[in-house]
C-alpha positions as CSV (number, residue, x, y, z in Angstrom):
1,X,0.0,0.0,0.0
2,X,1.3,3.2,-1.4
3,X,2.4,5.9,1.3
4,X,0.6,8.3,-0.9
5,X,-2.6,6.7,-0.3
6,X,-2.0,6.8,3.5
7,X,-1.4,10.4,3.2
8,X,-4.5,11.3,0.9
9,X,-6.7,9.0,3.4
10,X,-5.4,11.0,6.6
11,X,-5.9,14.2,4.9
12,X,-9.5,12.9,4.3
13,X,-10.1,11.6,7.9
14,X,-9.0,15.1,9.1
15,X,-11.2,17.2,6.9
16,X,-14.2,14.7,8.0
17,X,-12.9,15.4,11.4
18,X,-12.7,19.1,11.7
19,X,-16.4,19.7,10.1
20,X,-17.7,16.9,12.4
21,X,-16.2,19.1,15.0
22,X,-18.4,22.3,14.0
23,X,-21.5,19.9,14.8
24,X,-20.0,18.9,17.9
25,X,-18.6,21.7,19.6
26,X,-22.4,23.6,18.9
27,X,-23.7,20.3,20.7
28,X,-21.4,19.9,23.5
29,X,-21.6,23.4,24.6
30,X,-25.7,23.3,24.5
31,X,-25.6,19.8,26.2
32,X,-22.6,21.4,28.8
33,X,-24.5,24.4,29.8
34,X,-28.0,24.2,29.4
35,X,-28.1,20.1,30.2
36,X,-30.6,20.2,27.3
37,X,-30.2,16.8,24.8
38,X,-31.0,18.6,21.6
39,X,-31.4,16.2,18.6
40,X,-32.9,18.7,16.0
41,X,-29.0,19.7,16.3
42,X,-28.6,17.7,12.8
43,X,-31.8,20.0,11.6
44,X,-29.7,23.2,12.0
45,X,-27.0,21.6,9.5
46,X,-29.7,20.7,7.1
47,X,-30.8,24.1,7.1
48,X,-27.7,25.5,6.8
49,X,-27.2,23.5,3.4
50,X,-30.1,24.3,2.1
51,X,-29.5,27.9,3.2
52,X,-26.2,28.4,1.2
53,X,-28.1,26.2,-1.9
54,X,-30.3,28.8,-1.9
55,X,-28.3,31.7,-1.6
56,X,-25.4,30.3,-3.9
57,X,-28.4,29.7,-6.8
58,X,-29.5,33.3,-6.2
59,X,-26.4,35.0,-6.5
60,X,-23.8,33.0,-7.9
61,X,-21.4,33.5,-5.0
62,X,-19.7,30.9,-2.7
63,X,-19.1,33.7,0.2
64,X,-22.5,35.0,0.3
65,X,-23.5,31.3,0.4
66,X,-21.6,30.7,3.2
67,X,-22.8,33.9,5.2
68,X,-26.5,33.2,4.3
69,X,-25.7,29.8,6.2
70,X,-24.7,31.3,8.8
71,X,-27.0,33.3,9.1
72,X,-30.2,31.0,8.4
73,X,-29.1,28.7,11.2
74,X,-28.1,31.0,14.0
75,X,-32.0,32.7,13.1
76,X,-33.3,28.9,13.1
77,X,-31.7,28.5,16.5
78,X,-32.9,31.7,18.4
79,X,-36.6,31.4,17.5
80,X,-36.1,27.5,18.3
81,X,-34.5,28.3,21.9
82,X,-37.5,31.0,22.2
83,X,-40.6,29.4,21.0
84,X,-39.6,25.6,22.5
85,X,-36.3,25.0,24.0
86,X,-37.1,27.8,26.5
87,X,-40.0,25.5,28.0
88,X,-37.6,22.7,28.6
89,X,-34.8,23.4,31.0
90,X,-36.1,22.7,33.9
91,X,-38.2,19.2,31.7
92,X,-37.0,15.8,32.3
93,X,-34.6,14.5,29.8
94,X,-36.9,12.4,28.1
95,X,-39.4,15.5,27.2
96,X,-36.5,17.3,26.0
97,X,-36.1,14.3,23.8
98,X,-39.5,13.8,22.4
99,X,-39.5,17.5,22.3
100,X,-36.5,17.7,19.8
101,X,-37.1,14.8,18.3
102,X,-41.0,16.4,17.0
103,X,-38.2,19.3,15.8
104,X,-36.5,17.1,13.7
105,X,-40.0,15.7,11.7
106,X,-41.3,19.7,11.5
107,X,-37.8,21.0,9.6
108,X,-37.9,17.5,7.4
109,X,-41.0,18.3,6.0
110,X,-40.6,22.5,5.9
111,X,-37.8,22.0,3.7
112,X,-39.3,19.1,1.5
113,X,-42.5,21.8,1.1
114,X,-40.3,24.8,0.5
115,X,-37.4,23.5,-1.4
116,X,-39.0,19.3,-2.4
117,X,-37.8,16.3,-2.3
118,X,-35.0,16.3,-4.5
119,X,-31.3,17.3,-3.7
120,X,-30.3,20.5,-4.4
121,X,-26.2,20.7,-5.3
122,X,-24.1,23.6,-4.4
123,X,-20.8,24.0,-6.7
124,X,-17.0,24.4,-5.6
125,X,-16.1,27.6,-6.1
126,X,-13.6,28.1,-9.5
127,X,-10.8,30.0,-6.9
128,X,-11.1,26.6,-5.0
129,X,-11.6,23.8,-7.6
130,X,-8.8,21.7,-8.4
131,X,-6.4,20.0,-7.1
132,X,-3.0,21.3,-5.4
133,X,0.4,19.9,-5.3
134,X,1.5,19.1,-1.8
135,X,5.5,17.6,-0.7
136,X,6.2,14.4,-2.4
137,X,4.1,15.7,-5.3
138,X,1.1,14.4,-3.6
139,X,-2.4,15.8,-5.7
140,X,-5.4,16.8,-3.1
141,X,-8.5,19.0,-3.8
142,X,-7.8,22.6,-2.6
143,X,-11.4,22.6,-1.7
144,X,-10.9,19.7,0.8
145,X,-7.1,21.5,2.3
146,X,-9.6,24.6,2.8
147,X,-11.8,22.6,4.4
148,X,-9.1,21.7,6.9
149,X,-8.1,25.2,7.6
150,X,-11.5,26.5,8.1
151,X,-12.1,24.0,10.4
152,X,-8.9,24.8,12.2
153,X,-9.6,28.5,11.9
154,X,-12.8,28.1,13.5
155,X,-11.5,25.8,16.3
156,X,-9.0,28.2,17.2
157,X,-11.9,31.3,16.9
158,X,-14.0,29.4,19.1
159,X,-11.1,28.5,21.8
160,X,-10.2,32.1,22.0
161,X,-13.6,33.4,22.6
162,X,-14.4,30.6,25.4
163,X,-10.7,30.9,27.1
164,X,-10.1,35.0,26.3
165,X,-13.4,36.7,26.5
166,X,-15.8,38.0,29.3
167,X,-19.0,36.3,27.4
168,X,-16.7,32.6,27.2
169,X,-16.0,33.5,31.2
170,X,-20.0,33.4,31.6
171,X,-20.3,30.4,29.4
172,X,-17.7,28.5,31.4
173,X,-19.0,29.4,34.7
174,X,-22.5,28.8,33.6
175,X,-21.4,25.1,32.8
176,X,-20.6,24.9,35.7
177,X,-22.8,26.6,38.5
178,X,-25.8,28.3,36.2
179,X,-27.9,29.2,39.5
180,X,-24.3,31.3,40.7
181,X,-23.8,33.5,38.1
182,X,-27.8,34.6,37.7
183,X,-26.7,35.4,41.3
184,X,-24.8,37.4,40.1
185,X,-26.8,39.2,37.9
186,X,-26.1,37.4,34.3
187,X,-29.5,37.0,32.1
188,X,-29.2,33.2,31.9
189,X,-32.2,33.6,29.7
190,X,-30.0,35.9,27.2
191,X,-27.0,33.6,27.5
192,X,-28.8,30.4,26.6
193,X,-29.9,32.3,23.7
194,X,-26.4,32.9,22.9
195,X,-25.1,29.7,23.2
196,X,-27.5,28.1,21.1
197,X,-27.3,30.8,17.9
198,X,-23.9,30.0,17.9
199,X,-24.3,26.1,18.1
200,X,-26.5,26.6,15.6
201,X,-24.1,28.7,13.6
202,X,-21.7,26.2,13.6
203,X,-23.9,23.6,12.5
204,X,-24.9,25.5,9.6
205,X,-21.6,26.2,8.8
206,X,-20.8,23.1,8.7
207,X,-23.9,21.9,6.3
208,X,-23.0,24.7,3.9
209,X,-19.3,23.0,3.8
210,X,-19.8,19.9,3.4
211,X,-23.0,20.5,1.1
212,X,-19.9,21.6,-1.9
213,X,-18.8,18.0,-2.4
214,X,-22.2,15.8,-1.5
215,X,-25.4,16.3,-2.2
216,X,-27.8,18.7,-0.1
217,X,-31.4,17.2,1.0
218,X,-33.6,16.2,3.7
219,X,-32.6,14.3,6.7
220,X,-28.9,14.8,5.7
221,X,-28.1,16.1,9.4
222,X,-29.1,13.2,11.5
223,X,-26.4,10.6,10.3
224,X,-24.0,13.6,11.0
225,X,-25.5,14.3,14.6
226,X,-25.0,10.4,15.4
227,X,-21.3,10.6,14.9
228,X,-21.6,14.0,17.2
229,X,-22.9,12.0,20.2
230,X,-20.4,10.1,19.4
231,X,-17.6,12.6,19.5
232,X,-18.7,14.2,22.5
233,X,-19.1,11.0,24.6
234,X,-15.7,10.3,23.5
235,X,-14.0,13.6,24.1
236,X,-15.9,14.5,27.0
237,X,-19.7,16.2,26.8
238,X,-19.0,19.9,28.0
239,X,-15.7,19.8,26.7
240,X,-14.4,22.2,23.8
241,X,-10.8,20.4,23.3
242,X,-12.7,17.0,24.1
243,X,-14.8,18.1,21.1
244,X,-11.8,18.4,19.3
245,X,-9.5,15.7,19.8
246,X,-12.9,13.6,19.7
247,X,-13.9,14.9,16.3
248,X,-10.5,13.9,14.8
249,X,-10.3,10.4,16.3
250,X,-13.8,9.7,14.9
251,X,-12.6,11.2,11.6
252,X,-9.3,9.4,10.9
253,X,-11.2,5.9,12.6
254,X,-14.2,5.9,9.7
255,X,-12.0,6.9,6.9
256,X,-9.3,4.8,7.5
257,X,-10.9,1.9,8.4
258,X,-13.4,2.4,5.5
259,X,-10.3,2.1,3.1
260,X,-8.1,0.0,4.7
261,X,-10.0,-2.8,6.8
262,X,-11.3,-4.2,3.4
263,X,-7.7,-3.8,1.9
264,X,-6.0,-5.9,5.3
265,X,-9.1,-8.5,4.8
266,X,-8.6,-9.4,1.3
267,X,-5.0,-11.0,2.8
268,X,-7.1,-13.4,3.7
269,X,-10.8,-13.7,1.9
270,X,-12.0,-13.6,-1.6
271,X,-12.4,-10.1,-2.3
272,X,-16.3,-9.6,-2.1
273,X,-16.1,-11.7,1.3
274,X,-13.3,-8.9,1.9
275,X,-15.0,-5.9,1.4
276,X,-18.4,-6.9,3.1
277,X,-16.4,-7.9,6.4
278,X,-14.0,-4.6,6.4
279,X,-16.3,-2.5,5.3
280,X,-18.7,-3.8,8.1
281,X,-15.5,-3.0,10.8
282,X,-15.4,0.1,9.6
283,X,-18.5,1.3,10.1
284,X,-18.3,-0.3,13.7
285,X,-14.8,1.0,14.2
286,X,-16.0,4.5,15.9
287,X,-18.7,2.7,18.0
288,X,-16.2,0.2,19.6
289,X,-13.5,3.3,20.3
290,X,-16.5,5.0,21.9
291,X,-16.3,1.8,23.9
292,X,-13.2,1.3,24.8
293,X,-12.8,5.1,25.9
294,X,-16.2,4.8,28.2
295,X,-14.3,1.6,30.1
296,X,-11.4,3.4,30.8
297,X,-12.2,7.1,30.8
298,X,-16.1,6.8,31.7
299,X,-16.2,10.8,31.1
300,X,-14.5,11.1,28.2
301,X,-11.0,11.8,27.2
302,X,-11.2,15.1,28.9
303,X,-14.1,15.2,30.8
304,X,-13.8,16.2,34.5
305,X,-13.1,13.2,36.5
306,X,-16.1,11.5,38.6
């Protein structure tokens, strides 16, 4: 197996990884300070595809795409938080459940009514088509390298406004002692708000992304928002880095083990034998590192310690 290959498949499993991380960071910071379990989390990425679709047929331009995303998820979010989430704080987690999950079936079929049932495709900018030369004379899409440093642009945004700024002191303190710091005379109701435009943001980011080299349509968020849960549990659910670190060992586990279980099975099966049982590992592969992290970190690989 070619060292080129191994390259081109890490690069892949890292731009997986940094735009499952713009899903999971929104996730882990709405799970971390509200407690709330929000599965129309996935929704917010579907509307940010279909956002950016929209905008990108409209106008013709990737940026404005982008922004409209933006945009049309952190909106989606607020009046979300204000007409239902607001009413279910203080709910058990299984109302917050049902709850979100009747959110998930009302944005399905508004978007089906507004934009139908068939997928809508938003085009790779021309300034970011084609392929780049890296070291070794390795060819990658420059969309997919921008990918990777918008991801690690945004990580690094989102650090410095938790770690360096006065509204990332309140979010960390409200993770951590909400009734304190209302105390204190912080409008909880304001920073939940907050908190989940910009997880929403994120996600919508992250649909508009992604939505430039697969197809955008309806229920395209929830297979994302699996691995999410996943990622969180793994890095550690309140966690920012955890998010992080999480979202890249989920990344480089699928695509790795997507292209090269089938390849280390064939050794020893026929090769349609092969690429049923590999590609069957691989799509268990994140599920059972999810497991071995909850036996010997049972919080995550840096969640607070019980």
């Amino acid at each position: 197996m070619s060292t080129i290959l191994i390259i081109e498949q890490v690069l892949n499993g890292l731009q997986s990884g940094v735009m499952l991380f713009l899903m999971a960071a929104g996730l882990t910071l709405i799970f971390g300070v509200m407690g709330l379990i929000n599965l129309a989390h996935g929704s917010l990425y579907m509307v940010g595809a279909f956002a950016a679709a929209a905008v990108a047929g409209a106008t013709g331009s990737f940026l404005l795409a982008l922004l409209g995303a933006l945009v049309a998820a952190a909106v989606a979010g607020v009046l979300v938080e204000m007409l239902v989430i607001r009413r279910l704080y203080a709910a058990d987690h299984l109302d917050q459940v049902l709850a979100t999950f009747a959110l998930i079936l009302i944005f399905s079929e508004g978007t089906r009514l507004i934009f139908g049932s068939f997928p809508l495709y938003l085009d790779i900018p021309d300034w970011l088509s084609g392929p780049v030369t890296l070291p070794g004379g390795i060819q990658y899409p420059l969309y997919r390298l921008a990918l990777i440093g918008a991801g690690l642009a945004v990580a690094l945004t989102l650090w410095a406004l938790i770690e360096r700024t006065r509204i990332g002191i309140q979010i960390r303190a409200g993770e951590n002692d909400r009734e304190m710091i209302a105390a204190l005379g912080v409008d909880i109701s304001r920073l939940y708000t907050l908190i989940f435009a910009l997880g929403a943001a994120l996600a919508g980011l992250a649909g508009a992304l992604v939505g430039a080299i697969q197809s955008v349509q309806v229920g395209m968020g929830e297979p994302v928002l699996i691995l999410a849960f996943v990622t969180i549990v793994i890095g550690g659910i309140g966690s920012i880095k955890g998010a992080f670190v999480g979202a890249l060992l989920v990344g480089l586990t699928q695509t790795l083990g997507s292209v090269f279980l089938p390849a280390f099975f064939r050794l020893f099966l026929d090769p349609a034998t092969a690429m049923s049982v590999g590609s069957s590992l691989a799509n268990m592969a994140v599920y059972i590192l999810m497991s071995l992290v909850l036996i010997f970190r049972p919080t995550g690989l840096m969640g607070a310690r019980a």
